[in-house]
KOLGU-4560 file (N, C-alpha, C; in nm, 3 decimals, padded with zeros to 5 digits):
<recs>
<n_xx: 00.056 n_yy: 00.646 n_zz: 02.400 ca_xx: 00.035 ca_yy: 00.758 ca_zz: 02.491 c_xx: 00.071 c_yy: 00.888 c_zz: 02.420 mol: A seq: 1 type: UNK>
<n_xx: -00.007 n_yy: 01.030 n_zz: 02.427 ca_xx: 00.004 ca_yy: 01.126 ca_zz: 02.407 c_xx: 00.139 c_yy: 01.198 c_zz: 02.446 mol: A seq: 2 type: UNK>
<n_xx: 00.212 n_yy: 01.258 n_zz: 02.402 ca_xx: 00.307 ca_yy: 01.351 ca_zz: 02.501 c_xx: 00.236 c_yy: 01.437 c_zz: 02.558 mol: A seq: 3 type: UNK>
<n_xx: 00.105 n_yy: 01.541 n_zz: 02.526 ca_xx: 00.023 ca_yy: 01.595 ca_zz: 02.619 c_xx: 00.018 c_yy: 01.540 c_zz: 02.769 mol: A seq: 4 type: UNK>
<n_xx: -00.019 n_yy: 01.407 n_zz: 02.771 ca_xx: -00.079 ca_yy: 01.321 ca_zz: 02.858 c_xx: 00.030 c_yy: 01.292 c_zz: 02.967 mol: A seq: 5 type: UNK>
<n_xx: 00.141 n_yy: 01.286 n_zz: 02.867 ca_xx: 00.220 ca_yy: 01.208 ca_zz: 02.971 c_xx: 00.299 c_yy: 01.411 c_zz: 03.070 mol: A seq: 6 type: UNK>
<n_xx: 00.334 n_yy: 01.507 n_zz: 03.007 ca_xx: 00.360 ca_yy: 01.608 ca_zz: 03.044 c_xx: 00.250 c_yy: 01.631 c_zz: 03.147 mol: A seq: 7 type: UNK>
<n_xx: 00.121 n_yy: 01.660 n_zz: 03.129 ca_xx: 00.060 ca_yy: 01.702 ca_zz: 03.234 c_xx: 00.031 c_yy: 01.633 c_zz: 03.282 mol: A seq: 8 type: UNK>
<n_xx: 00.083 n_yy: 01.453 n_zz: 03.331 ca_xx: 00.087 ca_yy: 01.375 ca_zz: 03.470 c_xx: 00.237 c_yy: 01.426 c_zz: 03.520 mol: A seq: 9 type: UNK>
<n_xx: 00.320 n_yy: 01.396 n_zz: 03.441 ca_xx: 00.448 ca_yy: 01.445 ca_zz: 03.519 c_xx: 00.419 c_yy: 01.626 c_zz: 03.601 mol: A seq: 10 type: UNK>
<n_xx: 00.387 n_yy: 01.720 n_zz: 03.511 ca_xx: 00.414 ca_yy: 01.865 ca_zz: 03.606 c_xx: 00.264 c_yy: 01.825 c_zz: 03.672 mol: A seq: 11 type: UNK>
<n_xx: 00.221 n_yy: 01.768 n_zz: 03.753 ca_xx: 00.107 ca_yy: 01.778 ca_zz: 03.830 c_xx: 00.232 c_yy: 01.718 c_zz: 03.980 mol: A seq: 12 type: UNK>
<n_xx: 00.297 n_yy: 01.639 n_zz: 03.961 ca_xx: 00.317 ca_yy: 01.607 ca_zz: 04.051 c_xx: 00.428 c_yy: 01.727 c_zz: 04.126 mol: A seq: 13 type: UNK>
<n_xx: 00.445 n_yy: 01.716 n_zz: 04.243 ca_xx: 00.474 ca_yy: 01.820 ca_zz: 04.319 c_xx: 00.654 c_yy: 01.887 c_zz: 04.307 mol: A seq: 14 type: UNK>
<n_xx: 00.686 n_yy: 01.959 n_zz: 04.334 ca_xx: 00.779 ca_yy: 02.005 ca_zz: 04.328 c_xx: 00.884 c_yy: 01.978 c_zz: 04.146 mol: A seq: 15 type: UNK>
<n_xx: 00.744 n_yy: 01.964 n_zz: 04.049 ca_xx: 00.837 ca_yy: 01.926 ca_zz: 03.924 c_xx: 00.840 c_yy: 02.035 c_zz: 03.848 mol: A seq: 16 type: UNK>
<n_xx: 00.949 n_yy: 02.021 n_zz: 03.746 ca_xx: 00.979 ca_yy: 02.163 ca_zz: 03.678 c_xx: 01.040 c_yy: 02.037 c_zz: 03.557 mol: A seq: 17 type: UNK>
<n_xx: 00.992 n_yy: 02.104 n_zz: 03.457 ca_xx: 01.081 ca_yy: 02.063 ca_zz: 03.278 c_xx: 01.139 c_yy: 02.142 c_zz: 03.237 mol: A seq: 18 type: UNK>
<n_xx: 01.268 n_yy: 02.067 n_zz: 03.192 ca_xx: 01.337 ca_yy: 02.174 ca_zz: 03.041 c_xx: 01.416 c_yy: 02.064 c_zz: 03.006 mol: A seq: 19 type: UNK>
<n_xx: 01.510 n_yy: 02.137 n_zz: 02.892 ca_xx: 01.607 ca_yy: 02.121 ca_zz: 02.809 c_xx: 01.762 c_yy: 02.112 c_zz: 02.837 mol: A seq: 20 type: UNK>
<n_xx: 01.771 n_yy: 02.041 n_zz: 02.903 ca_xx: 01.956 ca_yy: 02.076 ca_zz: 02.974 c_xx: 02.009 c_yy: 01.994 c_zz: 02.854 mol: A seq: 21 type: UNK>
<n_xx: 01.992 n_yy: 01.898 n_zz: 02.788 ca_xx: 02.072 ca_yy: 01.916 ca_zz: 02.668 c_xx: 02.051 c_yy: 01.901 c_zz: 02.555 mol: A seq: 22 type: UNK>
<n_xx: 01.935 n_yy: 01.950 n_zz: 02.512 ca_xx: 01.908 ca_yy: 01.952 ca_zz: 02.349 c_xx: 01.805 c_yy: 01.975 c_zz: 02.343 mol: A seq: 23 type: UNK>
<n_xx: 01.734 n_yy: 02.010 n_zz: 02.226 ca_xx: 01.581 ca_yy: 02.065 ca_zz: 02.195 c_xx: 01.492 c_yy: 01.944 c_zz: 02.175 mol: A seq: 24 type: UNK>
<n_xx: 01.524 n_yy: 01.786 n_zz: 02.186 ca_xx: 01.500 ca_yy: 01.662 ca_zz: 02.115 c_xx: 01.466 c_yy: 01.612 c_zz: 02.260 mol: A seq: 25 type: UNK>
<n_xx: 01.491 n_yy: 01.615 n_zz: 02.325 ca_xx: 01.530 ca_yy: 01.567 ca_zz: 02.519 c_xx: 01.480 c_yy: 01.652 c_zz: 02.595 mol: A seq: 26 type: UNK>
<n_xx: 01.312 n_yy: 01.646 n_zz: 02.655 ca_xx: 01.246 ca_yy: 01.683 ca_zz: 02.725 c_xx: 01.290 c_yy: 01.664 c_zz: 02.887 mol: A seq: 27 type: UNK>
<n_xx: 01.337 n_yy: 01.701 n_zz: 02.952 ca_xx: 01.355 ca_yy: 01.662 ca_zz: 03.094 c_xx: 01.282 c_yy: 01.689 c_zz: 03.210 mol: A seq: 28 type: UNK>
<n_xx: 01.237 n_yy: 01.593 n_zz: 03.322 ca_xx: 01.113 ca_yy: 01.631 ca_zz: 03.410 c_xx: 01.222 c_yy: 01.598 c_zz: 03.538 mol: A seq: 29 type: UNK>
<n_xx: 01.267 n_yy: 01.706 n_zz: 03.618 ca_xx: 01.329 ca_yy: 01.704 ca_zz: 03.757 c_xx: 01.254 c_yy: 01.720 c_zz: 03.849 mol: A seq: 30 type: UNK>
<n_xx: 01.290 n_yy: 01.624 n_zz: 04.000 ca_xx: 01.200 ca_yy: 01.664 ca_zz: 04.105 c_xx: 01.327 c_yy: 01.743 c_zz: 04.214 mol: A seq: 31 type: UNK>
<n_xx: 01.328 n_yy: 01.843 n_zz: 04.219 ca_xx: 01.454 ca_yy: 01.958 ca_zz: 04.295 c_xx: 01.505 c_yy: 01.933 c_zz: 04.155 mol: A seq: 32 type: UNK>
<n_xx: 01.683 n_yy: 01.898 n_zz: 04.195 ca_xx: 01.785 ca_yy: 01.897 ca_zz: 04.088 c_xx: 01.861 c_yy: 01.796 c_zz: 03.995 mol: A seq: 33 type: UNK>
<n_xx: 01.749 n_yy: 01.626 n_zz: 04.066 ca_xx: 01.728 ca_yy: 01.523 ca_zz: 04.018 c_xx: 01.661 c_yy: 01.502 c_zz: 03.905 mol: A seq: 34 type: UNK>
<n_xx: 01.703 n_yy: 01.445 n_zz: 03.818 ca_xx: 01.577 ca_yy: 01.363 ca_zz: 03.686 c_xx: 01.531 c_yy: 01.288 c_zz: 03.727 mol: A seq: 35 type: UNK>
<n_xx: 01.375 n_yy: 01.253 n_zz: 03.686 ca_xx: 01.309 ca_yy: 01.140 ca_zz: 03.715 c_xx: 01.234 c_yy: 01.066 c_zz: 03.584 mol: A seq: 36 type: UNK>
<n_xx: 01.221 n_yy: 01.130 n_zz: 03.524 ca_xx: 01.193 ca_yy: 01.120 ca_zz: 03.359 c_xx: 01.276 c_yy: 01.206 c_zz: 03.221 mol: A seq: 37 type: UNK>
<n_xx: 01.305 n_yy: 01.158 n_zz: 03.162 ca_xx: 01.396 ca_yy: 01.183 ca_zz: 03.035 c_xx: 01.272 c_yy: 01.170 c_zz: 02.946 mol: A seq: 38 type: UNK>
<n_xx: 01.234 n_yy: 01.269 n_zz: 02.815 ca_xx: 01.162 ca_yy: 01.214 ca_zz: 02.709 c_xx: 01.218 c_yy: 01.227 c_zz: 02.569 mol: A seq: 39 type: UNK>
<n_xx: 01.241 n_yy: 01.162 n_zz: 02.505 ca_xx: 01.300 ca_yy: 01.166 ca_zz: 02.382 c_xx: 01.136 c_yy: 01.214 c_zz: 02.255 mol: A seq: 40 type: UNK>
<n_xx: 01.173 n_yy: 01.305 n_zz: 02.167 ca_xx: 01.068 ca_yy: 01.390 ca_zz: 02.161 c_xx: 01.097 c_yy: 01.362 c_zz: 01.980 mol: A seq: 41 type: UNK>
<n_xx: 01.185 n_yy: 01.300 n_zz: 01.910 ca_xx: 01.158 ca_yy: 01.234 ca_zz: 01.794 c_xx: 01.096 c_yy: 01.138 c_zz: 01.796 mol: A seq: 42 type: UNK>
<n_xx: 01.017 n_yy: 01.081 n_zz: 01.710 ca_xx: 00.948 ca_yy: 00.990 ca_zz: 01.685 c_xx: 01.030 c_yy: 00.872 c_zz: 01.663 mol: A seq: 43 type: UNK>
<n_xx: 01.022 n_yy: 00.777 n_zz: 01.697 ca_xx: 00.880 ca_yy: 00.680 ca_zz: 01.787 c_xx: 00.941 c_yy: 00.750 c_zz: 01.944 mol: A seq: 44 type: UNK>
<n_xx: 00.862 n_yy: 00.837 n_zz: 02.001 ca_xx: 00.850 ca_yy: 00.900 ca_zz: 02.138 c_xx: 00.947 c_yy: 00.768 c_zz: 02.232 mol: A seq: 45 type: UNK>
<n_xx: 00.977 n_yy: 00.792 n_zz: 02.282 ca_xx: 01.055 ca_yy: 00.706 ca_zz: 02.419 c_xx: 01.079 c_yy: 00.787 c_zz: 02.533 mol: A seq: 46 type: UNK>
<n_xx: 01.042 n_yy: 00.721 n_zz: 02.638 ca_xx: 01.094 ca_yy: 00.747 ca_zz: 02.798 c_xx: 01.209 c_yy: 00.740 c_zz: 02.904 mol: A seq: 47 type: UNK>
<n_xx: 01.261 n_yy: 00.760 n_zz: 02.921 ca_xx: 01.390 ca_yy: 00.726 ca_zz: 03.015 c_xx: 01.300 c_yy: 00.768 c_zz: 03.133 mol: A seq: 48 type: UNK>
<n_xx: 01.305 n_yy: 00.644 n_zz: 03.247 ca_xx: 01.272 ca_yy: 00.647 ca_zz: 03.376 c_xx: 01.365 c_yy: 00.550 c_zz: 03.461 mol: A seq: 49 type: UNK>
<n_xx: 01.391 n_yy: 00.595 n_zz: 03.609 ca_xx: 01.448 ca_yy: 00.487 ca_zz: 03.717 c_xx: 01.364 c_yy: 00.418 c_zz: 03.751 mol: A seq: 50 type: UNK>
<n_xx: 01.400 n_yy: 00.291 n_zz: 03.827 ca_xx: 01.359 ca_yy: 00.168 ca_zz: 03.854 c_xx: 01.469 c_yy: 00.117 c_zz: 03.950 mol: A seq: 51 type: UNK>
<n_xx: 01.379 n_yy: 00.002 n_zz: 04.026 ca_xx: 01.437 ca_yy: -00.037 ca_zz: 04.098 c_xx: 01.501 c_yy: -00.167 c_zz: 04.018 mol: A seq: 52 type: UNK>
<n_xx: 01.640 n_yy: -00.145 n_zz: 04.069 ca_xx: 01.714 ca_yy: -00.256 ca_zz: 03.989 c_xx: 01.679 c_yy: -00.385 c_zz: 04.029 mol: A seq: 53 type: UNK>
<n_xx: 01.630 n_yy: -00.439 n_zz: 04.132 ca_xx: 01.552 ca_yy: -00.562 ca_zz: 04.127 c_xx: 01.455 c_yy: -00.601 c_zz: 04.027 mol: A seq: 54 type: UNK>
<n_xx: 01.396 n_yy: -00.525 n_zz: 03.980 ca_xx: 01.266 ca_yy: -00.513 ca_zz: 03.894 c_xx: 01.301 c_yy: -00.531 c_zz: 03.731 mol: A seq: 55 type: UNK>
<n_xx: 01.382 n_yy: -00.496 n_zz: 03.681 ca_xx: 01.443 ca_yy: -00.442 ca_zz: 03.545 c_xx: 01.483 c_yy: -00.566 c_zz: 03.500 mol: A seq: 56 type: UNK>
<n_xx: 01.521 n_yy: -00.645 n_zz: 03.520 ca_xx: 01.534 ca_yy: -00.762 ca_zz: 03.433 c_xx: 01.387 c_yy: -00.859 c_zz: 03.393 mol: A seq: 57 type: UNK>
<n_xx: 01.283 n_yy: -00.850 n_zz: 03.520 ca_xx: 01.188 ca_yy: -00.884 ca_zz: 03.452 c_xx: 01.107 c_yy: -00.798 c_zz: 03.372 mol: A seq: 58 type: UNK>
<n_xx: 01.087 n_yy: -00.684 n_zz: 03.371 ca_xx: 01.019 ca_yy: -00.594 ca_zz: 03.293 c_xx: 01.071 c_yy: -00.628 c_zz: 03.195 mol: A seq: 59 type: UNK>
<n_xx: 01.214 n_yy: -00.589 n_zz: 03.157 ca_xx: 01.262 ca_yy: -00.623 ca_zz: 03.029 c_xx: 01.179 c_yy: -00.745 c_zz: 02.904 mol: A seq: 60 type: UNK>
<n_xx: 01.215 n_yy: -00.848 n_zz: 03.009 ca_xx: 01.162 ca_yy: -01.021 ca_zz: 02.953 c_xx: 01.026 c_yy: -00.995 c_zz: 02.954 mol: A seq: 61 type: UNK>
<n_xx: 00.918 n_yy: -00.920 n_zz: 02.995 ca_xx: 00.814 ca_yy: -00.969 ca_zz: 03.022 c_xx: 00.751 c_yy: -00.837 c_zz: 02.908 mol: A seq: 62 type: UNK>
<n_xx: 00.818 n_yy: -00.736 n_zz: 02.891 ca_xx: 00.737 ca_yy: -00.635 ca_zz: 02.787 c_xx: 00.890 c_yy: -00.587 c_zz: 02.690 mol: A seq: 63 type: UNK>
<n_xx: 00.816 n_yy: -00.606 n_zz: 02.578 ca_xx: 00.910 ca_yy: -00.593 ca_zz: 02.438 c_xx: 00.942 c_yy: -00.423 c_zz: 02.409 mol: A seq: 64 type: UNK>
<n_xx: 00.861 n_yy: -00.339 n_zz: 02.472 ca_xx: 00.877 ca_yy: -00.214 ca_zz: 02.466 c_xx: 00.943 c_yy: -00.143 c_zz: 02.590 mol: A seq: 65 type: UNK>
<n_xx: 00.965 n_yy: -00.224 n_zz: 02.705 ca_xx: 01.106 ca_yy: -00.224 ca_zz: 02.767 c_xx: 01.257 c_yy: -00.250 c_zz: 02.737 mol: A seq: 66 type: UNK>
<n_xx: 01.343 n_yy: -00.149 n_zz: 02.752 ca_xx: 01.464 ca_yy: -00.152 ca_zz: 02.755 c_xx: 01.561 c_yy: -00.130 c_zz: 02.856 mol: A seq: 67 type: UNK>
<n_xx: 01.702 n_yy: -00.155 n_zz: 02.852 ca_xx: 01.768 ca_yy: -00.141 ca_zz: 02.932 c_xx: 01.753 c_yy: 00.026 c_zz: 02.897 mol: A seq: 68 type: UNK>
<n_xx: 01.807 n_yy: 00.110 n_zz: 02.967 ca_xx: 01.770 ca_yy: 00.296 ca_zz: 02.996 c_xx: 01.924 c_yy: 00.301 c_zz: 02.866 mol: A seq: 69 type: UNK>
<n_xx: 01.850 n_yy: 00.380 n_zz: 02.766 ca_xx: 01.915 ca_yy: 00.448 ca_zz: 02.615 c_xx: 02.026 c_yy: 00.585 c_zz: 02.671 mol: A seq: 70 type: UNK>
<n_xx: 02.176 n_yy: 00.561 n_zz: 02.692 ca_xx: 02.281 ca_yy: 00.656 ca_zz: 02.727 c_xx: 02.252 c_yy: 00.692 c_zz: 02.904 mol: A seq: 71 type: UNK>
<n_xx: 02.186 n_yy: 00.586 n_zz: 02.959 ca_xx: 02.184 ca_yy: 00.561 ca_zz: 03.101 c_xx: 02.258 c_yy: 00.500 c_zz: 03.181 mol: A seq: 72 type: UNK>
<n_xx: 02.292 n_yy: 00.547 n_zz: 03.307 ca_xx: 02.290 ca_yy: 00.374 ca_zz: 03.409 c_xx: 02.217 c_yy: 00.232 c_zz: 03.377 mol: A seq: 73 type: UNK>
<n_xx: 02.236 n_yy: 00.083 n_zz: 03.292 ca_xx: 02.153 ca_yy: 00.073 ca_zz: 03.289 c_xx: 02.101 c_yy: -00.061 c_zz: 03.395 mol: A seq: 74 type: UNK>
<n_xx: 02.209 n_yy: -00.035 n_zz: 03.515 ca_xx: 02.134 ca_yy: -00.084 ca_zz: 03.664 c_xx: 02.003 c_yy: -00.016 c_zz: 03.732 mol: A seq: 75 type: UNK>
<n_xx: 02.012 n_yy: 00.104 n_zz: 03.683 ca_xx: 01.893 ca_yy: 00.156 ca_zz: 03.764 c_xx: 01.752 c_yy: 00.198 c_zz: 03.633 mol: A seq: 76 type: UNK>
<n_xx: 01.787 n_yy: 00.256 n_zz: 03.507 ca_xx: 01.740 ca_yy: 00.288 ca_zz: 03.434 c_xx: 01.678 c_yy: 00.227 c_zz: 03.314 mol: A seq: 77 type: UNK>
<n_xx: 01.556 n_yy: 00.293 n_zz: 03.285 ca_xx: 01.498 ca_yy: 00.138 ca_zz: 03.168 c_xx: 01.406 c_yy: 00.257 c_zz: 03.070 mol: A seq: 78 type: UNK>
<n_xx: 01.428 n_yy: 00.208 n_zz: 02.953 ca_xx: 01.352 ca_yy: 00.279 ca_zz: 02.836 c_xx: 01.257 c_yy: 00.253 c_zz: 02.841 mol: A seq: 79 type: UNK>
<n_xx: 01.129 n_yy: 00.312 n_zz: 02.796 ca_xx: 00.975 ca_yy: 00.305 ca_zz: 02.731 c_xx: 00.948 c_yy: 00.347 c_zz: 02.601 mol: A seq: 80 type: UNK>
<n_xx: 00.918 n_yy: 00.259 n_zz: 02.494 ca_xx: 00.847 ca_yy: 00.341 ca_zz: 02.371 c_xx: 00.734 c_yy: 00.266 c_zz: 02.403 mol: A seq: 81 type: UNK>
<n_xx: 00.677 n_yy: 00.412 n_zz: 02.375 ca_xx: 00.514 ca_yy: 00.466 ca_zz: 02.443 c_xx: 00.433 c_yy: 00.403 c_zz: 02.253 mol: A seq: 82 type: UNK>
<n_xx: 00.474 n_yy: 00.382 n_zz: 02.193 ca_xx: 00.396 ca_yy: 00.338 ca_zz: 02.062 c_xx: 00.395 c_yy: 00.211 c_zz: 02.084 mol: A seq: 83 type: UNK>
<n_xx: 00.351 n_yy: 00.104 n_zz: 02.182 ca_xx: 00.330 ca_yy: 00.009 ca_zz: 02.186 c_xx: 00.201 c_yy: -00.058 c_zz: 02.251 mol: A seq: 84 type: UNK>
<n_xx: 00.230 n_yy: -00.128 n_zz: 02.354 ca_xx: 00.108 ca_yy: -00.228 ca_zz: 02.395 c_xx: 00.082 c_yy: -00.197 c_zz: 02.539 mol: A seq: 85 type: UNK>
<n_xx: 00.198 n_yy: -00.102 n_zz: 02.577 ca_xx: 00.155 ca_yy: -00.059 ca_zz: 02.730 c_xx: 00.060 c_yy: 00.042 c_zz: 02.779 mol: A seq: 86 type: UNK>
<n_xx: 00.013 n_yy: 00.024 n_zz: 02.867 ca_xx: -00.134 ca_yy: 00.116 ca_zz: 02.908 c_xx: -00.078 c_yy: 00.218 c_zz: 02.955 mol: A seq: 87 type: UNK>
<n_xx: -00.135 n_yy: 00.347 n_zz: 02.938 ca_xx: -00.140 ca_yy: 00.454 ca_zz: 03.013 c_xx: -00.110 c_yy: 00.454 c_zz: 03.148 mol: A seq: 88 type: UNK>
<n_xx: -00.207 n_yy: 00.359 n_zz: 03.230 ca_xx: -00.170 ca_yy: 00.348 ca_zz: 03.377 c_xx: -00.024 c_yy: 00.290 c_zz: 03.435 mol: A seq: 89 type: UNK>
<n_xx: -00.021 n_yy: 00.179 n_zz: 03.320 ca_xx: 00.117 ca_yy: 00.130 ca_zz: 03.374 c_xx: 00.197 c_yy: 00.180 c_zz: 03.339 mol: A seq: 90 type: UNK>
<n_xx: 00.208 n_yy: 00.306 n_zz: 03.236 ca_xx: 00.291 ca_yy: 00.369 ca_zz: 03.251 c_xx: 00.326 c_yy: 00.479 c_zz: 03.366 mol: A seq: 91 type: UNK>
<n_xx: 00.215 n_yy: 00.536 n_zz: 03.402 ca_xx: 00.227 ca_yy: 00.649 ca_zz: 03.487 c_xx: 00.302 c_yy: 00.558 c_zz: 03.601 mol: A seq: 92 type: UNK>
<n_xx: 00.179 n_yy: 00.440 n_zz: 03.633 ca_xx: 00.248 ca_yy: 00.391 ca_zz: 03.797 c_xx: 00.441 c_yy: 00.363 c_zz: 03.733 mol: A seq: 93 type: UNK>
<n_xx: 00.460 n_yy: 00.329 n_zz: 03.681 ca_xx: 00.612 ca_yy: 00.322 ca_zz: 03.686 c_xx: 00.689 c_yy: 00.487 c_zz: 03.710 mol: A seq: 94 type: UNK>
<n_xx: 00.616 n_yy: 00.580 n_zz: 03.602 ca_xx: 00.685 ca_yy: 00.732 ca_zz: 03.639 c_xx: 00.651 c_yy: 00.769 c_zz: 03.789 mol: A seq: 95 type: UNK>
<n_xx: 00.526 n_yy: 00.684 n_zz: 03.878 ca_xx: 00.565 ca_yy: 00.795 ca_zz: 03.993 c_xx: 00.663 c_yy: 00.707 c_zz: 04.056 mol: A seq: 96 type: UNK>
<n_xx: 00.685 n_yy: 00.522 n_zz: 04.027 ca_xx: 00.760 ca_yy: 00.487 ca_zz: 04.135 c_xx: 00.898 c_yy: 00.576 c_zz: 04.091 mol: A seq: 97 type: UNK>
<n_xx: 00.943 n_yy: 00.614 n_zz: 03.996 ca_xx: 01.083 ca_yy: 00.706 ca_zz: 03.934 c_xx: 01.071 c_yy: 00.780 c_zz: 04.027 mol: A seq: 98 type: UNK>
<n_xx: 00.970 n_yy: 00.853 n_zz: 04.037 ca_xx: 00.941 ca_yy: 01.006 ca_zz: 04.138 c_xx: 01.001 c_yy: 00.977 c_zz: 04.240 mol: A seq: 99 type: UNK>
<n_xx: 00.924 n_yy: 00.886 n_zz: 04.308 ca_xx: 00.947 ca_yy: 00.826 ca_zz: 04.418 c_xx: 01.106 c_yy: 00.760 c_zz: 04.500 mol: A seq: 100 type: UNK>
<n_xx: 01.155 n_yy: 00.743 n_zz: 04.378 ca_xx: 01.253 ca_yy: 00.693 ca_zz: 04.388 c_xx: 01.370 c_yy: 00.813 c_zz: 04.342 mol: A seq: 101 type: UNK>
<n_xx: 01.369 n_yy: 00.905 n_zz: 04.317 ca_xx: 01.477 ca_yy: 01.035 ca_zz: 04.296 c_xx: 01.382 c_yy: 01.094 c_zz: 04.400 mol: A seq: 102 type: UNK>
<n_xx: 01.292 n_yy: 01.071 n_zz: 04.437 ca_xx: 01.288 ca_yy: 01.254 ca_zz: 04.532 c_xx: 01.323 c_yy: 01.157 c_zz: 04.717 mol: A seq: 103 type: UNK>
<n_xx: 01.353 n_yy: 00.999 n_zz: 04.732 ca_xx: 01.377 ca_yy: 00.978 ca_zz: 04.862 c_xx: 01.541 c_yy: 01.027 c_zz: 04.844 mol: A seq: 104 type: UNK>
<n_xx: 01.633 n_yy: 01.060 n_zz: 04.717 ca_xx: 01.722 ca_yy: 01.053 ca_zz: 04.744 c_xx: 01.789 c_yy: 01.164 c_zz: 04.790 mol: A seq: 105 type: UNK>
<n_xx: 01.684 n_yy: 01.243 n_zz: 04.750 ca_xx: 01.743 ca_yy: 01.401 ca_zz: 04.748 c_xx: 01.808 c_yy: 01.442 c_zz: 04.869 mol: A seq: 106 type: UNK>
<n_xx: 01.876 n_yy: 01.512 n_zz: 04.900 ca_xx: 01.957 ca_yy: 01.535 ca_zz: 05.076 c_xx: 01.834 c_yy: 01.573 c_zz: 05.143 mol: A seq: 107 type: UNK>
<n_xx: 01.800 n_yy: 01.563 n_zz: 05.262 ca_xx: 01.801 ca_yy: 01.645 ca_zz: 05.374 c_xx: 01.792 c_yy: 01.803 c_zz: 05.318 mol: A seq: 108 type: UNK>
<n_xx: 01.888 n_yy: 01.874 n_zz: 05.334 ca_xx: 01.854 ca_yy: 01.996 ca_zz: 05.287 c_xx: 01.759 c_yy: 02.033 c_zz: 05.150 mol: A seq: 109 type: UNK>
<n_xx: 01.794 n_yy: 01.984 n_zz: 05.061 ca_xx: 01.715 ca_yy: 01.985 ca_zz: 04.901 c_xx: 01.599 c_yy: 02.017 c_zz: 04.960 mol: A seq: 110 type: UNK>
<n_xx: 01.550 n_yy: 01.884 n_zz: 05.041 ca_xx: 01.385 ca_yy: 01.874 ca_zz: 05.094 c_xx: 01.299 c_yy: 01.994 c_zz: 05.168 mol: A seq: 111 type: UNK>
<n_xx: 01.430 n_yy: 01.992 n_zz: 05.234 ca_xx: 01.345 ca_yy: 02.096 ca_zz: 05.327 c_xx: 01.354 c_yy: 02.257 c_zz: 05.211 mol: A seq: 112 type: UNK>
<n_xx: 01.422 n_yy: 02.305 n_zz: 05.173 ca_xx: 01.451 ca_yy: 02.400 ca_zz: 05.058 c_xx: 01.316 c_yy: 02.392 c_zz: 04.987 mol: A seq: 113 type: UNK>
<n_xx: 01.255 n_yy: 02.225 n_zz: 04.910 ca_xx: 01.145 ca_yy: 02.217 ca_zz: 04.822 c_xx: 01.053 c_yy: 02.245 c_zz: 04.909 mol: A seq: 114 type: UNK>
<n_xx: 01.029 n_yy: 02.199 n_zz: 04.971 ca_xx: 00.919 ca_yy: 02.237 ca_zz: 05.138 c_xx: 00.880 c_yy: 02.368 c_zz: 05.164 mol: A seq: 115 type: UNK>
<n_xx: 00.994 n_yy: 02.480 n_zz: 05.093 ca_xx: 00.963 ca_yy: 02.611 ca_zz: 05.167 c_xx: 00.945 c_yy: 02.715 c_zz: 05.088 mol: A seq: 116 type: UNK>
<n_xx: 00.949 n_yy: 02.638 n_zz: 04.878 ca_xx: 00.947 ca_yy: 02.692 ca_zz: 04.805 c_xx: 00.814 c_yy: 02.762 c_zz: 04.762 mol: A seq: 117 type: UNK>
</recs>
């Protein structure tokens, strides 16, 4: 996967904003004041995304370019290097379930705040 590719699926989706909160190497994609994607921006490219911790032990076993999440939680969090055998799509569908899964957590207020931005 491109980093082009994968940046302009992440800022398409709604209320997202990128930067740098800690280093020039570590791309970050927040939905409000949550991460939902981490990108590691040396080569071989890698992903940090959430997951549902039910899910993460078989991903792991079942794709070699899954990891437990690199300086993560790694109950909730699971690596991607994108230089492998995984498709484009299955990558995205995993970044929006991330989305999906940091923006139900956000408070009550956050929401309504992103709502009115």
């Amino acid at each position: 996967m491109e980093l082009d590719n994968l940046r302009e699926f992440c800022l398409k989706k709604k209320w997202v904003k990128e930067e740098f909160p800690f280093d020039e190497d570590t791309l970050v994609f927040k939905v409000g004041s949550k991460m939902f994607c981490l990108v590691n921006l040396i080569a071989p490219i890698s992903i940090n995304i959430k997951c549902n911790p039910e899910e993460i032990p078989d991903l792991i076993e079942e794709y070699e370019e899954i990891l437990p999440g690199y300086h993560m939680n790694k109950k909730y969090w699971i690596t991607l290097k994108l230089e492998g055998k995984l498709t484009n799509k299955f990558i995205f569908d995993l970044i929006d379930k991330s989305y999906e899964l940091v923006f139900e957590k956000l408070t009550l207020k956050e929401k309504k705040e992103l709502n009115n931005f």
